[in-house]
Structures are given as structure tokens and as C-alpha cells.
N, C-alpha and C positions, 0 to 999 in steps of 0.2 A: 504494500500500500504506500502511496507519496507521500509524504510528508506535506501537507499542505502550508507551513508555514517557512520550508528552506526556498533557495533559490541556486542557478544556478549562473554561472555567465555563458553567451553565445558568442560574444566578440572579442577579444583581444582588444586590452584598455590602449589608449594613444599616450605611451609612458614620456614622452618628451613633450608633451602637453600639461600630464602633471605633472612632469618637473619642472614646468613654469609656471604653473599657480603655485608650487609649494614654494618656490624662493619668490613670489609674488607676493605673497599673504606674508611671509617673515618679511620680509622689506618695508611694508605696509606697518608691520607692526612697531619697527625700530624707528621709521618715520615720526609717531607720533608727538617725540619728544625731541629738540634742540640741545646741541651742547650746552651744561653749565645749570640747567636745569633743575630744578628739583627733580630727583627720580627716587622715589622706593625699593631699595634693593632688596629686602625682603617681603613676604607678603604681607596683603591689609594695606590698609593706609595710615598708619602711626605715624608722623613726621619724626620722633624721636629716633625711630627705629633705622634710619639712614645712615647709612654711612658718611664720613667727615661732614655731619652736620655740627659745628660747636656752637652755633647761632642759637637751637634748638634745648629747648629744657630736655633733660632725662630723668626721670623717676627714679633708676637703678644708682648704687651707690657701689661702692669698692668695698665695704662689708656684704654685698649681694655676692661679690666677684668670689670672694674668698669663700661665701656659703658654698659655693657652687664648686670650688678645689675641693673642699673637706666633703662634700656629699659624694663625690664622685672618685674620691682617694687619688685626683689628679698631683704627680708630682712637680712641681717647678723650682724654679733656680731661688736660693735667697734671696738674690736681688728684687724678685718679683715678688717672693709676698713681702719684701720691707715698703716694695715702693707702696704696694695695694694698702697696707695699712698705714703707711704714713698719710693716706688721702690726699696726697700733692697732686694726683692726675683725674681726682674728682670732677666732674660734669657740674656746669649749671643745671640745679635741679628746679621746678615749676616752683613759679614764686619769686627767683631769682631778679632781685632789684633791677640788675644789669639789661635785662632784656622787657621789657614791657613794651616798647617802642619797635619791634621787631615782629615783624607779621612775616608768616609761613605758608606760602600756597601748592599743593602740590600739583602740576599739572601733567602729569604723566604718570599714570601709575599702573603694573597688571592689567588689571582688567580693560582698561583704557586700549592697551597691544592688542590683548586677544578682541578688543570689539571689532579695532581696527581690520586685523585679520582677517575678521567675520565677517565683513564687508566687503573686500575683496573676493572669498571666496564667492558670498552670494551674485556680485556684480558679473560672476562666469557665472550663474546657473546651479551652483551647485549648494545646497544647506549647509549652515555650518552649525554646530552644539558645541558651547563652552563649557568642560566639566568643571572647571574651576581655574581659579587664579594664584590657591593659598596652597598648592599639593603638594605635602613632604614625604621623606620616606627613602628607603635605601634604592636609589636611582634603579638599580635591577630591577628590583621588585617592581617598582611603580611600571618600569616596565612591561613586564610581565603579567601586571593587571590591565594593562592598558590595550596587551593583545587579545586578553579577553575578551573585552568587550568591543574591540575592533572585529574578533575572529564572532561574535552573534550580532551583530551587524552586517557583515558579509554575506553569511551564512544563514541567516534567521530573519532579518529584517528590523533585529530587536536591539537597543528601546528606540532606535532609528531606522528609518527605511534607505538605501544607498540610491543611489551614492549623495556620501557628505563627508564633510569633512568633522573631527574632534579635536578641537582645542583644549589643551591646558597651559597651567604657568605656574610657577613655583620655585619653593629650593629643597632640591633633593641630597641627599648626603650620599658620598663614596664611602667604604671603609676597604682603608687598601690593601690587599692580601699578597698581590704579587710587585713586579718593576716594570708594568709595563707601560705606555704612554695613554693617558686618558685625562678626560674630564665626566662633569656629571651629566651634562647632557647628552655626551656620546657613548656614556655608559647606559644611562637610560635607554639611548637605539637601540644597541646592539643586544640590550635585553629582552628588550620587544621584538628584535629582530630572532635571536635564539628562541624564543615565546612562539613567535607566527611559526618558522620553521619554512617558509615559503607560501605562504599562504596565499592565493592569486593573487586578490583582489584588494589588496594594505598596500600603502605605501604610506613614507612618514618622515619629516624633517623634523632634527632638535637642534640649537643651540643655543646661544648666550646673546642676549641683546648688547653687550659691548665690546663684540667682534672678538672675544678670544676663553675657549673653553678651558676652565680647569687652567694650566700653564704653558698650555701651547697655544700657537699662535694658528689656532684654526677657529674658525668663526662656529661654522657648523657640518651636519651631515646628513645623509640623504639615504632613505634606506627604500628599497625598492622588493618585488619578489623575489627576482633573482637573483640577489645578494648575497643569499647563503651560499648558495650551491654555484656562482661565480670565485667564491672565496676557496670554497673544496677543490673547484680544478687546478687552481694556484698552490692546491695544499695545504691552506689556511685552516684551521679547526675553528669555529665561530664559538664553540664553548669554552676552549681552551683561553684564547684572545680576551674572553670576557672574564673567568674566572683572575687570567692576569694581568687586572686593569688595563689592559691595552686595547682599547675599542678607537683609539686614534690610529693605531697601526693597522687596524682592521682597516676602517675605511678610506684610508690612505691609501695602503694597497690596492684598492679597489677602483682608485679614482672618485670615490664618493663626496670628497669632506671639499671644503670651500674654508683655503687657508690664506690668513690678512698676512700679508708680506711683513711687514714688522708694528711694532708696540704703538706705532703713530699713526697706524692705521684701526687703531680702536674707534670704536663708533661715540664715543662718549656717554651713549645711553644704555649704562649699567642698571637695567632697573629688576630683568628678568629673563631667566631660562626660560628656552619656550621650546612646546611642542607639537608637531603635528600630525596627527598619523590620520590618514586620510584613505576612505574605504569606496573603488570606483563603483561603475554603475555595475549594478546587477539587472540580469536577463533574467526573462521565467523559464525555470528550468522545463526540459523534454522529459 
């Protein structure tokens, strides 16, 4: 009996079509904010929570700093807990006399990107769902959720119908096991990539909105079907690569990754990892 709720494809996606809506829609999304900007580098919109903002009050204190060694039996240098408790590197905290005259606007933030995106993508035709802006977690992993629910969408129609495209944004964390070259949003690929396994109908771009992942000077990456088993004829293990943080050597190899020639070619808008894994049209199956 059929399956009344799978689908199948009839045609062959036009893969160099979506490789210009996915670097269309990331472009789109790094656009929306100018150098020097307010940007949120983590998720939410706290203005505290940015990096070198010293304008900006902060709540947290250098007794929080130290809670957080002792809870977690982090060891550091003496130098570091003398400086942390002499409070010499304490923050203006809210209240602070100094700043009242000082107004905070953020005008570029997550979700701001992925709307961005979203708009792009719709302007070709094709739907786009934002699953979030604030999504953390061990970049594999997220990955590997994310092909799930790429691979019943393809497959199923569910909780979207294809083709469309899924957004997220975030900061996901590496925990490094091996030496190999990576960051987190190419870690996140190649997980979702090992996740799909070649699954038709996925394709998916991750990077960094300030042109460089992790510590190499690669902006982002492009992961396609045939990515795995492009990597196999090469010899490449995709599991292997991933277990040893090297998901930049992966799609290096590959020709996949879109690398910023040096550190002056940062985009200056640091505000967000971003994702996109994108699920083409589906046919009704025979």
C-alpha cells in the first residue's frame, strides 16, 4: 500500500540555481547591517551582551566571573583570579553615573538576517521557515537535528511542504577532540551532512556573518547531495573528518567552502552564525 503522505522526486533539482539562492539569501542576510554598527553577537537582543561594548551597562560582576571558575573547577593562572578579585576590570554596571546621556540602538540583530534571508528566498518562489534565531548546542548535534527534520520534509511533506527553504541563527559550541581544521558552523554542515548521508533532495549553507569561521579565514560552506560520496572517491571518510574537527579540510577538498583572502577582508558584521539547509521541490511520487 502507498504511503499516502511520502513523496517522491521526478526531476533532477537545477543544483547551480541553488547555489545561487543559497549565497543569495546569506548575502542578503550580512547586508542588513553596516560596518561599526551595533551588532549582537550572541542571541536575543540584550545590548549588554555584545561584545566590546564598554558604552553599555552590564549586570554581571567579576565575583559572577569567579562563581562560574569554582562551579565549574575551571583552573586558571594566578594572575587571573588576582586580577578578577581585585575588580580593577569591572564593567559599568546599570545605574552607573557615567553613562545616562548615552543611548543604545541596536539595529541589526539575528532575526533581523534570517528575515532578511526570508525574503530573498520568497522573492525566487520558494517559502522560507525561520526555526529560530537563539539555537545553541554542540554544532554536531544541532546538526544532526536539523537533518531530521530536513530528511521529513523531503520525504513526508512535514511540518512543511517543499520545497523551502529553513532558517536558523545562533551560537553553537565545538568541543575539540581531534587537530583538525574547523569552525562551528562548518562543523554544524558536515554534521548534517554525515546526518543526511546523501539524501536527494537537502542542500545547505553555514557560516559566520563576519566572513571568517572559527580561525580560519573561510567565510562559509556549501553542502550539496553529492558531497559525501564526492568526498569517498577522493578517499575522504566524512565521519572521520568530522569526529576530527576538520570539517574545513573536508570542504576544502571538495571545493565547497568560500575562503576571505585575509583578516581585512572581514565583513564587519559579526553579529551571527547562520544556517541554511534548504529542501528542493518534491514530485508526486509513481
Amino acid at each position: 500500500m502507498k504511503d499516502s503522505t511520502s513523496s517522491a522526486p521526478s526531476a533532477a533539482p537545477d543544483q547551480p540555481a541553488i547555489d545561487r539562492l543559497l549565497k543569495e539569501m546569506f548575502s542578503a542576510a550580512i547586508a542588513i547591517a553596516q560596518p561599526r554598527a551595533a551588532r549582537p553577537r550572541l542571541p536575543g537582543r540584550a545590548a549588554s551582551d555584545i561584545a566590546s561594548g564598554p558604552a553599555v551597562p552590564d549586570p554581571t560582576t567579576c565575583t559572577d566571573a569567579l562563581a562560574i571558575l569554582k562551579r565549574y573547577a575551571i583552573d586558571v593562572s594566578p594572575a587571573v583570579t588576582a586580577l578578577l578579585e581585585s575588580g580593577r576590570t569591572e564593567s559599568p554596571i546599570p545605574g552607573d553615573p557615567r553613562l545616562p546621556h548615552i543611548e543604545t540602538h541596536l539595529i541589526a540583530t539575528p532575526q533581523l538576517a534570517l528575515e532578511a534571508a526570508a525574503r530573498e528566498a520568497r522573492a525566487a518562489g520558494i517559502d522560507a521557515h525561520i526555526l529560530g534565531d537563539s539555537i545553541e548546542g554542540e554544532a554536531r548535534d544541532v546538526g544532526a537535528v536539523m537533518a531530521g527534520i530536513a530528511k521529513q520534509v523531503w520525504r513526508r511533506g512535514q511540518p512543511f511542504k517543499a520545497p523551502c527553504v529553513l532558517l536558523s541563527g545562533g551560537e553553537t559550541t565545538v568541543t575539540i577532540r581531534g587537530d583538525g581544521r574547523g569552525g562551528r558552523n562548518v562543523e554544524f554542515l558536515l554534521g548534517l551532512g554525515v546526518a543526511l548521508n546523501g539524501e536527494p533532495g537537502v542542500f545547505a549553507i553555514a557560516g559566520d556573518t563576519d566572513g571568517v569561521d572559527g580561525q580560519e579565514e573561510i567565510a562559509r560552506a556549501v553542502l550539496m547531495p553529492d558531497s559525501l560520496s564526492r568526498a569517498r572517491e577522493r578517499g575522504i571518510r566524512p565521519a572521520d573528518r568530522l569526529e576530527n574537527n576538520d570539517a574545513h579540510g573536508f570542504f576544502q577538498a571538495l571545493g565547497d567552502s568560500v575562503v576571505t583572502p585575509g583578516r581585512r577582508s572581514r565583513t564587519s558584521t559579526t553579529f551571527m552564525p547562520f544556517s541554511l539547509p534548504l529542501t528542493t521541490a518534491i514530485f508526486p511520487g509513481v
